[in-house]
KETORKE-193985 format. One line per field, with one value per residue (C-alpha): z, x, y. Coordinates in steps of 0.5 Angstrom, whole numbers, plus 500, padded with zeros to 3 digits. Each point is the difference from the previous one (the first is absolute). Example, Ala and Ser with C-alpha at 12.3 -4.5 7.8 and 13.67 -1.06 7.14 Angstrom:
REM KETORKE-193985
w 516_498
u 525_502
v 491_507
//
This chain:
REM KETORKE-193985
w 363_504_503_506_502_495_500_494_500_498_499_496_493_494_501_506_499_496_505_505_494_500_508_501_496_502_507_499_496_506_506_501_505_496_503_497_500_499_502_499_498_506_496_494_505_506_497_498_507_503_496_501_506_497_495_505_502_493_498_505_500_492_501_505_495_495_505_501_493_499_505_499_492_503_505_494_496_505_504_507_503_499_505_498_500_500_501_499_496_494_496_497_507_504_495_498_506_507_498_496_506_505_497_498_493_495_495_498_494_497_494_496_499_504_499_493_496_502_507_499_497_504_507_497_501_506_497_498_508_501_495_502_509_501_503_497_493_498_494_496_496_493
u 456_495_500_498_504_499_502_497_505_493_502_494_503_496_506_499_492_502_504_494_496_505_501_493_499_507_497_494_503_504_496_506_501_499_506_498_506_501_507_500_506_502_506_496_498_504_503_494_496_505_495_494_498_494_504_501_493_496_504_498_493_502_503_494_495_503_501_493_498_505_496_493_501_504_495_494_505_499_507_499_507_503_505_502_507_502_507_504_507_503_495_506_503_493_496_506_504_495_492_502_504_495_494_504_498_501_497_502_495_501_499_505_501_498_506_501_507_505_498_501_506_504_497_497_493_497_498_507_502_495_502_507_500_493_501_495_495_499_495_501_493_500
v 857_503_507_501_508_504_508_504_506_506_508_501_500_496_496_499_499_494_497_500_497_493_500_500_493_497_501_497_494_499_502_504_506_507_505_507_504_507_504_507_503_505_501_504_504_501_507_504_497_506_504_497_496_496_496_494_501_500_494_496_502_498_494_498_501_497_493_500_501_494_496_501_498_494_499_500_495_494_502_499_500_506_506_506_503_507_501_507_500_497_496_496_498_500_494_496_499_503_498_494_498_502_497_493_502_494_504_508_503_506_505_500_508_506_505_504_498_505_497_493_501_505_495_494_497_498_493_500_500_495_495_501_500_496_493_497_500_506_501_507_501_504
//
């Protein structure tokens, strides 16, 4: 089978640095389009935005950076199709069912950590949501 919409799900993490890693070499073996996805989860910070009004701000400008980081490495490994995706809301719902919708994905890369334990149990992981509601192939790397 060959790839042709690939969404890699990045938030910065060491899990998320691998999933890149395979993303870029799955792209290039496919001539695939490189969708780099990042959702910032609104929903962590929606409360204390009521105190401070520059959170929405810093994690866009974070997110904006992050992306731009992603895309010159990608660029330098030899990828030359490549969008960026900024969404806000829950990363669970947003990468599995709206982004991978959006862009026609037929595949979903991501890492497979990025909460701590007691976080993954009490609401499960975002992989885990991945795996579950995307409707195509979905890659969970380790």
């Amino acid at each position: 089978m060959e790839y042709t919409n690939i969404v890699v799900a990045v938030d910065g993490s060491k899990a998320a640095e691998k999933a890149f890693s395979h993303s870029l070499d799955i792209a290039k073996r496919n001539s695939a389009r490189l969708i780099l996805a990042h959702v910032v989860d609104s929903r962590t910070f929606s409360t204390a935005e009521a105190y401070d009004r520059s959170l929405t701000e810093r994690a866009e400008t974070y997110a904006k950076e992050l992306l731009d980081d992603y895309v010159e490495q990608a660029e330098a490994a030899g990828v030359t199709d490549i969008v960026r995706c900024i969404e806000y809301g829950s990363p669970k719902v947003k990468i599995a069912k709206e982004i991978a919708g959006n862009f026609e994905a037929d595949l979903v890369i991501c890492g497979a950590t990025g909460m701590n334990a007691v976080e993954r149990f009490l609401i499960g992981s975002v992989s885990e949501s991945i795996t579950r509601y995307a409707s195509c192939d979905v890659l969970v790397v380790r």
